[in-house]
C-alpha positions in Angstrom: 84.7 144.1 162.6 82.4 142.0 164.4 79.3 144.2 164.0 79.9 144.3 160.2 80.2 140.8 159.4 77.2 140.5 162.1 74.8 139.1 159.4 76.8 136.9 157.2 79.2 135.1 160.2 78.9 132.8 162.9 81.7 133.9 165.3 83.0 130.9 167.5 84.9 131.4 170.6 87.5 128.2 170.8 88.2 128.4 174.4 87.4 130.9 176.9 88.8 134.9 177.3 87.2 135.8 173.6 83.4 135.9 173.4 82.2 138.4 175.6 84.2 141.2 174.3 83.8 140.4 170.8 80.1 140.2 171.5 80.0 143.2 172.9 81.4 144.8 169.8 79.7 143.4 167.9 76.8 145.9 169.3 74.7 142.4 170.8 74.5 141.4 167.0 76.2 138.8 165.9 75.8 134.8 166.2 78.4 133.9 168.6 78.9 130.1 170.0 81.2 129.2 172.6 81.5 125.2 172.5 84.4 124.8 174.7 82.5 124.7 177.2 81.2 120.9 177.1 82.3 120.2 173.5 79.8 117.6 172.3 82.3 117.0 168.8 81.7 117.6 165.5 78.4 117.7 164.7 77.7 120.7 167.2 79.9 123.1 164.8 78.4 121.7 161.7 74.9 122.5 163.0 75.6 125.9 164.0 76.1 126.7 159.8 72.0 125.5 159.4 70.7 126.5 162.5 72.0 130.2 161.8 71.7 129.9 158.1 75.3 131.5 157.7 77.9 131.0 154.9 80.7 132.4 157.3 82.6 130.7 160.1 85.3 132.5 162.0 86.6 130.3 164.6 89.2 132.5 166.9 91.7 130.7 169.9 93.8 133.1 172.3 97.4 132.0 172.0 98.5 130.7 174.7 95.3 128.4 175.7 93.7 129.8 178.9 93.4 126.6 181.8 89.9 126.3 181.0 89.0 123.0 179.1 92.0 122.9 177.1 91.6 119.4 175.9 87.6 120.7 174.6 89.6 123.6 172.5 91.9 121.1 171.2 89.0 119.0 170.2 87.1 122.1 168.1 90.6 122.9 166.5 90.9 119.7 165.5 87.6 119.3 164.2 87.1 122.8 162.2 88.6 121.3 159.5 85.8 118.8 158.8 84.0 121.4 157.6 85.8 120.8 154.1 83.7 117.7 154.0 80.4 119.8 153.9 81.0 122.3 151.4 83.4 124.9 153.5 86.6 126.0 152.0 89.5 128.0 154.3 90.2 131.5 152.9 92.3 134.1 153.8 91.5 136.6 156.9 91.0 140.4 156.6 93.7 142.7 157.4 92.0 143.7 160.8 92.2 139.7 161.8 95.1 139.0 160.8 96.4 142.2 162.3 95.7 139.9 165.7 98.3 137.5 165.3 100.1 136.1 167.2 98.1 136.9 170.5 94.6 135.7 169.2 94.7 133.0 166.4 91.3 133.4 163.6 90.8 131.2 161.1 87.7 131.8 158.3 85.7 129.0 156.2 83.1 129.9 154.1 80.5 127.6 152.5 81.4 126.9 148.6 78.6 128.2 146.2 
């Protein structure tokens, strides 16, 4: 999945246990941005849209939270949905993501047109 949505999607890793594998699945090809790590807010995932020039967002969590920076995953959870205010609308996941659930949480925005 991840090396065919490679071109269009920025891939973000909400806490840690996630992006290496998907990564590596992804054949080395796809955008992927792990912010837990020292969460800076908002702005950081907003930028990562421009900087990539990408119309596709999937933000994936593992369910439960690993221990590592739990409060900086709550943070980027919390703040995904600002996106709305920039021209990203919340749609519905493929089959293969949802297919996920419940152990790894995905949610997709993409940027209105």
């Amino acid at each position: 999945f991840a090396a065919k949505h490679a071109d269009e999607a920025v891939f973000i890793s909400a806490n840690w246990g996630l992006g290496k594998a998907v990564y590596c699945f992804s054949q080395g090809r796809m955008v992927l941005r792990e912010p837990f790590w020292n969460y800076e807010g908002f702005e950081e995932l907003k930028d990562y849209a421009y900087i990539e020039n990408k119309h596709v967002y999937y933000i994936a969590v593992e369910n439960p939270y690993p221990p590592s920076f739990p409060e900086n995953t709550e943070r980027i959870l919390n703040d995904i949905d600002k996106l709305r205010l920039y021209g990203f609308r919340e749609v519905g996941l493929e089959s293969e993501l949802e297919a996920l659930k419940p152990i790894i949480r995905v949610r997709k925005f993409v940027l209105k047109e």
